[in-house]
KEZA-807842 format. One record per residue (C-alpha): x, y, z; residue in three letters. Coordinates in steps of 0.5 Angstrom, whole numbers, padded with zeros to 4 digits, m for minus. Each point is the difference from the previous one (the first is absolute). Layout:
% KEZA-807842
+-------+-------+-------+------+
!  east ! north !    up ! resn !
+-------+-------+-------+------+
!     X !     Y !     Z !  Ala !
...
+-------+-------+-------+------+
***
This chain:
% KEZA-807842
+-------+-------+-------+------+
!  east ! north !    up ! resn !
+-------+-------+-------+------+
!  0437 !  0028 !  0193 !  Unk !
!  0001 ! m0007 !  0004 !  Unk !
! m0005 !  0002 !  0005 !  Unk !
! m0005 !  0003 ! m0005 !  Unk !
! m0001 ! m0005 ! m0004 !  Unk !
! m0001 ! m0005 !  0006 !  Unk !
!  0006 ! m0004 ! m0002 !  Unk !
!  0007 ! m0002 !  0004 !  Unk !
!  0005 !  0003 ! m0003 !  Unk !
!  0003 ! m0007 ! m0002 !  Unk !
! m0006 ! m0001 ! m0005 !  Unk !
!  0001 !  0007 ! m0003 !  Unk !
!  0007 ! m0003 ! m0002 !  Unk !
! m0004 ! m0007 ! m0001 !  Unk !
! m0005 !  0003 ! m0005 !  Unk !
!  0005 !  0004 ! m0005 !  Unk !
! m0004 !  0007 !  0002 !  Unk !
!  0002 !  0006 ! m0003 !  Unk !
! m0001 !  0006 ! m0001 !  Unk !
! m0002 !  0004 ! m0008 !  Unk !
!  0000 !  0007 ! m0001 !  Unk !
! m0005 !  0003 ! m0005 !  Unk !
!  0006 !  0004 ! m0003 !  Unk !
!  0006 ! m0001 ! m0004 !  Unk !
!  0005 !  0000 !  0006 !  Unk !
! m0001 ! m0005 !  0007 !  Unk !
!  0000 !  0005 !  0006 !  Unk !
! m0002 ! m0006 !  0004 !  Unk !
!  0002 ! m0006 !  0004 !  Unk !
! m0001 ! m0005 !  0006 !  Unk !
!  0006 !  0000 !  0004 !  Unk !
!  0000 ! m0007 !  0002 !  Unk !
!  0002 !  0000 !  0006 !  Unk !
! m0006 !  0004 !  0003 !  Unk !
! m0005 ! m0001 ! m0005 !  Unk !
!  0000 !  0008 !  0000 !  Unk !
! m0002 !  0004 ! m0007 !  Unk !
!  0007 !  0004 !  0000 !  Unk !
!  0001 !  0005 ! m0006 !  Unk !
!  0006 ! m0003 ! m0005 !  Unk !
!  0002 !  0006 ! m0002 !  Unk !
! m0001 !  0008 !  0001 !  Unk !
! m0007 !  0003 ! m0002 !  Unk !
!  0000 !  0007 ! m0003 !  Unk !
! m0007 !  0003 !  0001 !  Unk !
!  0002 !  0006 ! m0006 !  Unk !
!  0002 ! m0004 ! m0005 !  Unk !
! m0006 ! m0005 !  0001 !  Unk !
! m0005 !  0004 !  0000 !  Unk !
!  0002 !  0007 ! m0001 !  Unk !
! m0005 !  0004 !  0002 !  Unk !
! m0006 ! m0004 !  0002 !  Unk !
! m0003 !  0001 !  0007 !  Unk !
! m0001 ! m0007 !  0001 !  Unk !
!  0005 ! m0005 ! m0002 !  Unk !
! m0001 ! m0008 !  0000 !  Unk !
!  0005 ! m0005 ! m0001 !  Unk !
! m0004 ! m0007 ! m0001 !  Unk !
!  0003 ! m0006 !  0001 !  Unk !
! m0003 ! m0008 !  0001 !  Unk !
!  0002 ! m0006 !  0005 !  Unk !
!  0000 ! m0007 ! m0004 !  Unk !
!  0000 ! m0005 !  0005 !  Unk !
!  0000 ! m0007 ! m0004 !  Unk !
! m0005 ! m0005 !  0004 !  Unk !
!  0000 ! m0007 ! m0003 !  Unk !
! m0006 ! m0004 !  0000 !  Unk !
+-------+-------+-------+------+
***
């Protein structure tokens, strides 16, 4: 995310940026040490979706910038 967002990996840490699911659980986060979008804990496609062919989990990076 680091590298995606142009940033050093300090400045992800500095800038307080986090990840929000659009849903009820977090099934995201940033690993701190490498800056990479790690899964927090087990994705169940099923259960999620069930029978839909096309299934999407959307989430947004804050990355707090100050002025």
């Amino acid at each position: 995310v680091a590298m995606d967002l142009g940033l050093e990996l300090s400045a992800l840490r500095d800038r307080g940026t986090r990840i929000v699911d659009k849903g009820r659980k977090q099934y995201f986060s940033l690993h701190e040490k490498t800056g990479h979008l790690v899964t927090a804990e087990r994705i169940d496609r099923e259960q999620l979706c069930g029978r839909i062919q096309s299934c999407l989990l959307n989430l947004e990076i804050f990355v707090e910038f100050s002025m």
